[in-house]
C-alpha positions in Angstrom: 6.6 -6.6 -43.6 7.6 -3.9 -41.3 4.2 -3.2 -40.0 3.8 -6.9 -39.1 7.2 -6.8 -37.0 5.5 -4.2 -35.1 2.7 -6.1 -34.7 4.5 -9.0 -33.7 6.6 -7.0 -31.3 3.1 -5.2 -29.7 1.8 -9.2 -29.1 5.1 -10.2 -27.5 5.6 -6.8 -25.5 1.6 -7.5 -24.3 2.7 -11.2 -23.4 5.4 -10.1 -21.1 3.7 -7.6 -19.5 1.0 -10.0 -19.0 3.5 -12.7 -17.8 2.9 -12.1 -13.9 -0.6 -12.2 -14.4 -0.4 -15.7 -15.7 2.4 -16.8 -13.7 1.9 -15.1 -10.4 4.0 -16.1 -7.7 2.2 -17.6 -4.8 3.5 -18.2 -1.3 2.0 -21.0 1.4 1.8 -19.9 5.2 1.4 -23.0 6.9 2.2 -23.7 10.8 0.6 -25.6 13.9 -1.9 -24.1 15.8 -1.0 -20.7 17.5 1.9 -20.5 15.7 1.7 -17.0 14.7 1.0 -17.4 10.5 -1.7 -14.6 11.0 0.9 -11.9 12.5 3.2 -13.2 9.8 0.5 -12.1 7.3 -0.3 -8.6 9.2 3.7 -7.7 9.0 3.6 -8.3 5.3 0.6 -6.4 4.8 1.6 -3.5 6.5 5.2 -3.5 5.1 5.1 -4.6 1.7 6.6 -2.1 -0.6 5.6 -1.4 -4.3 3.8 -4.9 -4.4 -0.2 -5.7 -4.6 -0.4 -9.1 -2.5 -3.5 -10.6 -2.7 -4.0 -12.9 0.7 -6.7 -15.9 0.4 -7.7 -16.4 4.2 -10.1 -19.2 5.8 -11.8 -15.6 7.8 -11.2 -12.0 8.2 -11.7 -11.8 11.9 -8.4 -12.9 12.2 -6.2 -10.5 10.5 -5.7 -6.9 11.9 -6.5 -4.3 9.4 -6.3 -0.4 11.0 -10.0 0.9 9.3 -7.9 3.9 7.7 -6.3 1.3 5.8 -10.2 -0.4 4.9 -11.7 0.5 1.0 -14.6 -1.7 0.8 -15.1 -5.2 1.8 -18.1 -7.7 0.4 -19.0 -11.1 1.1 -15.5 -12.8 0.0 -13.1 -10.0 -0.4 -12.1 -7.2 1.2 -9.8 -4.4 -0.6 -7.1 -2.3 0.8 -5.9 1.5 0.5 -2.7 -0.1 -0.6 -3.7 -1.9 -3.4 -3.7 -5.4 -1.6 -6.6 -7.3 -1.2 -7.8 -10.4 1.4 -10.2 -13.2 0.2 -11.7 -16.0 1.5 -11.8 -19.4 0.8 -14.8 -20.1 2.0 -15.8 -22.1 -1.2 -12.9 -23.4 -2.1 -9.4 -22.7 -2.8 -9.6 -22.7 -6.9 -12.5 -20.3 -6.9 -10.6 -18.3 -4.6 -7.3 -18.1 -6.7 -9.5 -17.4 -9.9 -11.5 -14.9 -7.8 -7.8 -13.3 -7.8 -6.6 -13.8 -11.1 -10.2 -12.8 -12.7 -9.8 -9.2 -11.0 -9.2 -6.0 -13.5 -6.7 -4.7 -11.3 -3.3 -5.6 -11.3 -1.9 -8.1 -8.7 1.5 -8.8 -8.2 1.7 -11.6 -5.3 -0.7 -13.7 -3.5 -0.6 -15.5 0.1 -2.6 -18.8 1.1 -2.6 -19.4 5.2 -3.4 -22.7 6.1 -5.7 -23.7 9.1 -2.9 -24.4 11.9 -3.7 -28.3 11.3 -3.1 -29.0 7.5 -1.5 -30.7 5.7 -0.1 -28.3 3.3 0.8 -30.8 0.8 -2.5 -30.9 -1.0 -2.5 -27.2 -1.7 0.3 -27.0 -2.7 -0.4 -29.8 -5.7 -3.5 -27.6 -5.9 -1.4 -25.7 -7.8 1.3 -27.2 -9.2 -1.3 -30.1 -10.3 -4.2 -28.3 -11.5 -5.2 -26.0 -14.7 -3.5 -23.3 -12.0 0.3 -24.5 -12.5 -0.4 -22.2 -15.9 -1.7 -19.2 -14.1 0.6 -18.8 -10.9 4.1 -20.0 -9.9 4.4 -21.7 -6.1 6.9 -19.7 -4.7 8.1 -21.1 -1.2 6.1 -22.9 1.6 6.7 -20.7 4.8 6.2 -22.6 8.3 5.7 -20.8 11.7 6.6 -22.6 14.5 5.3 -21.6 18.1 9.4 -21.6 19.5 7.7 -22.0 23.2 5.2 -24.6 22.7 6.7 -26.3 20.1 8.1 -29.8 20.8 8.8 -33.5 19.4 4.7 -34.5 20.9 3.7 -32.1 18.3 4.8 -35.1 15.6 2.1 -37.2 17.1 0.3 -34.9 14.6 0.5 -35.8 10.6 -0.4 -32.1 10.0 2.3 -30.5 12.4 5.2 -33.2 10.7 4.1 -32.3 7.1 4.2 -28.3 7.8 7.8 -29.2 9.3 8.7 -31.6 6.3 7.2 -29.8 3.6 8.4 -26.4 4.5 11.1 -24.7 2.6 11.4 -22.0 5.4 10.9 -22.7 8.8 10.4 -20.1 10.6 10.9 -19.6 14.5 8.3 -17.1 16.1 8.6 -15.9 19.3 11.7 -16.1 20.3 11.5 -13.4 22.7 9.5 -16.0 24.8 12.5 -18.7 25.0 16.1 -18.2 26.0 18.8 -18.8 23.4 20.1 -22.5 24.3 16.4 -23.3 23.8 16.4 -22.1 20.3 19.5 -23.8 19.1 18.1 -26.8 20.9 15.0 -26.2 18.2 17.2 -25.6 15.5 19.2 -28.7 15.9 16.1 -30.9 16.2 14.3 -29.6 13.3 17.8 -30.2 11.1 17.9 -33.8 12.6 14.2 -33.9 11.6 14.4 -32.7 8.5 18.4 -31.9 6.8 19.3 -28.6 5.8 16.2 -27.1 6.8 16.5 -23.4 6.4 15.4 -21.6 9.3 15.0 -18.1 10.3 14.1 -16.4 13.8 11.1 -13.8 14.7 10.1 -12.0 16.8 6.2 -10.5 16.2 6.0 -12.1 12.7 8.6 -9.4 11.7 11.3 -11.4 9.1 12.5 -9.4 6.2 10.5 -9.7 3.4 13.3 -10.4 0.9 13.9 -13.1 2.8 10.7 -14.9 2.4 8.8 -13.7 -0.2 9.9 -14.2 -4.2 12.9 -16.5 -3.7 12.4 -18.6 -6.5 12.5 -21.5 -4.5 12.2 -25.1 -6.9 9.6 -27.1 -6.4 9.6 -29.7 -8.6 10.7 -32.7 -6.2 7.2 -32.0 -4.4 5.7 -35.4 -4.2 3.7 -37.5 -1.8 5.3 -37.8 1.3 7.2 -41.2 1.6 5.6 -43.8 3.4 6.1 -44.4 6.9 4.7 -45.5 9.7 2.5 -43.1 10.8 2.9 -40.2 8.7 1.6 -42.1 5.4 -0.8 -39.1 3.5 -3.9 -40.6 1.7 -5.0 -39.8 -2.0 -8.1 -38.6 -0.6 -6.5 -35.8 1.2 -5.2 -34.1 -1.8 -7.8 -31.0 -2.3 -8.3 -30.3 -5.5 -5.1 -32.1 -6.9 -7.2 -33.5 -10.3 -10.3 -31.1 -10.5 -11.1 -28.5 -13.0 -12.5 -24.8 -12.0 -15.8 -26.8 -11.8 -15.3 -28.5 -8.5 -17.3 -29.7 -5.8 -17.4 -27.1 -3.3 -17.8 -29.2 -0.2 -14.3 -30.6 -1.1 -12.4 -27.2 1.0 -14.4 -28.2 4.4 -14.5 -31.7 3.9 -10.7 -32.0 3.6 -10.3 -29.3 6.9 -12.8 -32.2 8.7 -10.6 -35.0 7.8 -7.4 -33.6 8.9 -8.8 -32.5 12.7 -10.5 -36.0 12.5 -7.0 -38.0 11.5 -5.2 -36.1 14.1 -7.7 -36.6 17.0 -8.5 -32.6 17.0 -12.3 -31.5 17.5 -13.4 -27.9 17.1 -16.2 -27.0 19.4 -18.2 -23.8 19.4 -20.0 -21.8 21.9 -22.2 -18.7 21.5 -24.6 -17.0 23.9 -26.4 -13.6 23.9 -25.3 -13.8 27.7 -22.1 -12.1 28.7 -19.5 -13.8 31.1 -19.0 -13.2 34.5 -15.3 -11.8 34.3 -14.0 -13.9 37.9 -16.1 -16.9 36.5 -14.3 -16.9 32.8 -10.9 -16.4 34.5 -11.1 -19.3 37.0 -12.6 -21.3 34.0 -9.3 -20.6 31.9 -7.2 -21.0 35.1 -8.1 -24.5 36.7 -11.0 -26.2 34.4 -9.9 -25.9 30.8 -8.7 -29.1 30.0 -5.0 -29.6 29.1 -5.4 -30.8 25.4 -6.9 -27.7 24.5 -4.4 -26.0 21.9 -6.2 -23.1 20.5 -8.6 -20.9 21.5 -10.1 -17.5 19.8 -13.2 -15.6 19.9 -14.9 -12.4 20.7 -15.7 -12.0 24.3 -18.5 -9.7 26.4 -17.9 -9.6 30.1 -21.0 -8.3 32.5 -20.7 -4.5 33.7 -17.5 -4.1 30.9 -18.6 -1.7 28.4 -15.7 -3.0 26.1 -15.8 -5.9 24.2 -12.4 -8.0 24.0 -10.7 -10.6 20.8 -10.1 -13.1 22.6 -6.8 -15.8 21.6 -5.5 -18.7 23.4 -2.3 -20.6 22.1 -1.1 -23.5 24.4 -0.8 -22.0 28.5 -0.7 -18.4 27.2 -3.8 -16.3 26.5 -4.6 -12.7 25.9 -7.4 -10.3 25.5 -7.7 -7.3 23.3 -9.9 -4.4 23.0 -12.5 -4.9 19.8 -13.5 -1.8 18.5 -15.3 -3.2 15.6 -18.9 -2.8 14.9 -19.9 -6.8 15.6 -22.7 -8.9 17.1 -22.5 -8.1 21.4 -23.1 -11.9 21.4 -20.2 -14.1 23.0 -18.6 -16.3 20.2 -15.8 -18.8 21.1 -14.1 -21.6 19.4 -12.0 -24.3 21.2 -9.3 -26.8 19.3 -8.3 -29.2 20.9 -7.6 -33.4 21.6 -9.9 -35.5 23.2 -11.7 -33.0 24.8 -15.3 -33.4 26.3 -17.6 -31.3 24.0 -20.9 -31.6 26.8 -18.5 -30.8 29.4 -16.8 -28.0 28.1 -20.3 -26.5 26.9 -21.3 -26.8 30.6 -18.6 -25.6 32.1 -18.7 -22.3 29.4 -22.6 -21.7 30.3 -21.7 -21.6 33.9 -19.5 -18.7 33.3 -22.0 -16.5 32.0 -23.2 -13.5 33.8 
């Protein structure tokens, strides 16, 4: 009898250490385009403390890891001298969190970023709907909001309302950019738009981590949003809501095309061997781009420049950084925007090379 007990009490003991395995928190970065979830992400990377996030990513370009801090990286995952790791969800978001959860190596938190225009209502019913609501535990829905650029036109977005609506956090970036009676002006609009909203300020994605991450926040009234008149969100947008582990995996890019279709968004792409004419580019950005254009981002080669430069646009403002990684010299730049003129823009690009 006693050595059952102690068998019994070895079982439970393994259960609860085995508890944040199978109930791992899980915390959604969602915001509009440019809003600044990727610095958020880079701040929590570099100053978690005693915690092995795991962050699931659309790419890695984006996220700024020092190469000291660099293990290994492989097709979909790339691990980190301090235990964390970064995967993408390039085939989907359940094989992504099981990519996670299968690992040998303990875990403790995990990150999704949204693209900057999704809904972030169907992943989050990705896991409180799905075989996952057994394995993790959806923490909090963190919103970034762009406290320059952002105003009421951004509603004309269903994406951009839902990250506002949906949020538990919404947090205000950049305030260093905007004077103070423009942030309470913020901060009473988004409390009209949505009540008690609970907002915090940032400068550089830096927000205490206690503050944001592991808050226990409930989220059990999640539901479809209610209808309205034009923020009504379709069954078919909600990404793997009903699916098993076995799911189609054009559903992930699929659901991205519908929401930059339902919002009037296009992506457009341009890549050349060619390198820019430095004067050419900068008059292009200056007088030609058009003004729907909302994001930008790429990696940039300039004629007689021996450096090569990230490139990242958000709204009017635009910056260029040294690139010391070991990529392709080719020019590759992607352009969000509304209503823009693909043929044109291509042209006008091609004229700016070198």
């Amino acid at each position: 009898m006693l050595t059952s007990d102690r068998n019994a009490t070895e079982v439970m003991t393994q259960d609860i250490m085995d508890v944040p395995k199978r109930g791992m928190p899980v915390t959604i970065i969602t915001g509009f385009l440019g809003s600044g979830k990727t610095t958020l992400l880079n701040h929590i990377l570099q100053n978690q403390q005693d915690l092995k996030v795991a962050v699931l990513v659309n790419e890695f370009g984006d996220i700024n890891i020092d190469s000291q801090l660099l293990v290994s990286v492989d097709e979909n995952m790339m691990e980190l001298s301090n235990g964390c790791i970064c995967c993408t969800i390039n085939d989907g978001l359940v094989d992504a969190v099981y990519s996670v959860l299968e690992r040998g190596d303990r875990i403790d938190y995990m990150i999704v970023e949204t693209t900057g225009v999704a809904d972030p209502l169907p992943i989050a019913l990705t896991f409180l709907g799905t075989e996952l609501q057994h394995l993790t535990r959806l923490d909090s829905i963190l919103t970034v909001v762009d406290s320059e650029a952002f105003t009421s036109e951004h509603f004309n977005s269903d994406a951009a309302y839902a990250q506002i609506m949906y949020g538990d956090i919404i947090i205000l970036n950049k305030t260093d950019l905007v004077a103070e009676e423009k942030l309470q002006e913020l901060e009473a609009y988004i409390n009209k738009t949505k009540t008690k909203a609970r907002i915090l300020r940032s400068h550089l994605g830096v927000v205490p981590l206690p503050l944001i991450l592991d808050i226990e926040i409930d989220q059990s009234a999640i539901a479809p949003a209610p209808e309205a008149e034009h923020h009504d969100h379709e069954p078919e947008h909600v990404h793997d809501a009903n699916c098993g582990h076995n799911h189609d995996h054009d559903d992930h890019h699929h659901h991205h095309s519908d929401h930059l279709e339902n919002d009037g968004f296009i992506s457009i792409s341009f890549q050349s061997d060619r390198a820019f004419n430095l004067d050419k580019f900068q008059n292009f950005l200056d007088k030609q781009l058009p003004i729907d254009v909302f994001r930008a981002k790429g990696i940039l080669n300039f004629a007689n420049i021996d450096n090569r430069y990230v490139f990242q646009l958000s709204g009017k403002r635009y910056e260029l950084k040294t690139d010391d990684r070991n990529k392709s010299l080719s020019n590759q730049l992607v352009i969000i925007g509304r209503n823009l003129d693909r043929e044109d823009l291509l042209t006008k690009l091609t004229d700016c090379l070198a």
